[in-house]
N, C-alpha and C positions, 0 to 999 in steps of 0.2 A: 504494500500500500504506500503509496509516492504520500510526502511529506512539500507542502511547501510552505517557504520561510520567507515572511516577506516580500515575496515576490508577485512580479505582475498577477492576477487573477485571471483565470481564462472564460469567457463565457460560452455555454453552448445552447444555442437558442432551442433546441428539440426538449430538452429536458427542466425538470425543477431544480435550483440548486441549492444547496444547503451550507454553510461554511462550519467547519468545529473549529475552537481555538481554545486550546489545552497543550499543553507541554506535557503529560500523561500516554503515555504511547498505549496503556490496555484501552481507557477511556477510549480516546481517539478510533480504536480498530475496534471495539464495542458499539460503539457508536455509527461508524461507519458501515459496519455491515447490517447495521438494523435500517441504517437511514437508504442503502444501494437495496434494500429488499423492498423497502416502497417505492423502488422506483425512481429515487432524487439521484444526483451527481453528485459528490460529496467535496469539496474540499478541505484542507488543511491550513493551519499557522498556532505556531506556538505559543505566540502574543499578539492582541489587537496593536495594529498598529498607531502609529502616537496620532498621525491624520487621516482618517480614514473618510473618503469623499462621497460624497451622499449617492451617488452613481454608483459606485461599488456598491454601497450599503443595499440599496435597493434592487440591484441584478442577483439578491439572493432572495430565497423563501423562507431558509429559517438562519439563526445565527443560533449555533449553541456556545456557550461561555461559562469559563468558570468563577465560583462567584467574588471570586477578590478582584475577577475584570469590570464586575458591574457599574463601580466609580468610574470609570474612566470610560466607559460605553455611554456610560448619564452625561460624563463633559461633551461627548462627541454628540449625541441627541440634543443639547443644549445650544451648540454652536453649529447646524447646521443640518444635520440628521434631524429630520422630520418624526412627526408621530402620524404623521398622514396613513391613508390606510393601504401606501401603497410598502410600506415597513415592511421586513420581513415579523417572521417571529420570533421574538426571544426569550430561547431555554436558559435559565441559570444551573450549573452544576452543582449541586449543594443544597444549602439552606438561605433562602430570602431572610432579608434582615424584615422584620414587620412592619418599617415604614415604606419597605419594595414593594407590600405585597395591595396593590394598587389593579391590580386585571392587565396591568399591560406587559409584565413580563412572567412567563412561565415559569414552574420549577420543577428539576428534574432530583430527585433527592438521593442520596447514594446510600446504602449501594444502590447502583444502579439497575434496574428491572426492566427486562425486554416487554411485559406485558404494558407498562406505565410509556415505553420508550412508544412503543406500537400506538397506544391513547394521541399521544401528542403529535406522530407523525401524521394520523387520521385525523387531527383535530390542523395540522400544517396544509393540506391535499385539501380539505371543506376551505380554510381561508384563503389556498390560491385560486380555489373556482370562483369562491363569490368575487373575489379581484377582477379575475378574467370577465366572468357574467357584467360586472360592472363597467368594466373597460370596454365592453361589446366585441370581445376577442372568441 
């Protein structure tokens, strides 16, 4: 399973995409094989990067993160990442601190569970249709 680091993102317009960013190599391939059986593209990064541009942000469907990235996801939604509904969605890896837990970001709780992983990716696949239904795609 290819690993990428910072590096450009590739899009592939056929498929849904998902990005993980974990420094965790089980997480990562845990994760990945759950998210390549629904059918998404999976990529990789070990850390959110320091500027991440609202165009990247949005050529994905879900973002999964772990949750010491959540501050620094919140600076990036603050300065220019949107909450529009064209967001992907985002999984925390862990535990929401209770003033996160707002409906706008998921959580994934560890250990982590393929039945729970399954919930969220069904619940990722209902929010890109209604996108698409809305965007008249």
């Amino acid at each position: 399973m290819g690993t990428a680091k910072n590096e450009g993102l590739q899009s592939n317009p056929g498929s849904g995409r998902v990005l993980v960013v974990t420094r965790d190599h089980f997480i990562r391939d845990f994760l990945g094989q759950i998210i390549k059986l629904h059918g998404y593209e999976c990529e990789y990064l070990e850390e959110l990067p320091k500027a991440m541009m609202e165009k990247t942000w949005k050529s994905f469907d879900a973002l999964f993160i772990e949750s010491h990235s959540l501050e620094q996801l919140k600076r990036g939604m603050s300065t220019g990442i949107s909450h529009a509904s064209v967001s992907p969605m985002v999984v925390v890896l862990g535990d929401l601190p209770p003033s996160d837990e707002t409906g706008h970001f998921r959580e994934l709780k560890k250990p982590l569970d393929y039945r729970q992983m399954g919930r969220l990716m069904d619940e990722c696949h209902f929010l890109k249709s209604q996108r698409c239904a809305s965007q008249g795609d």
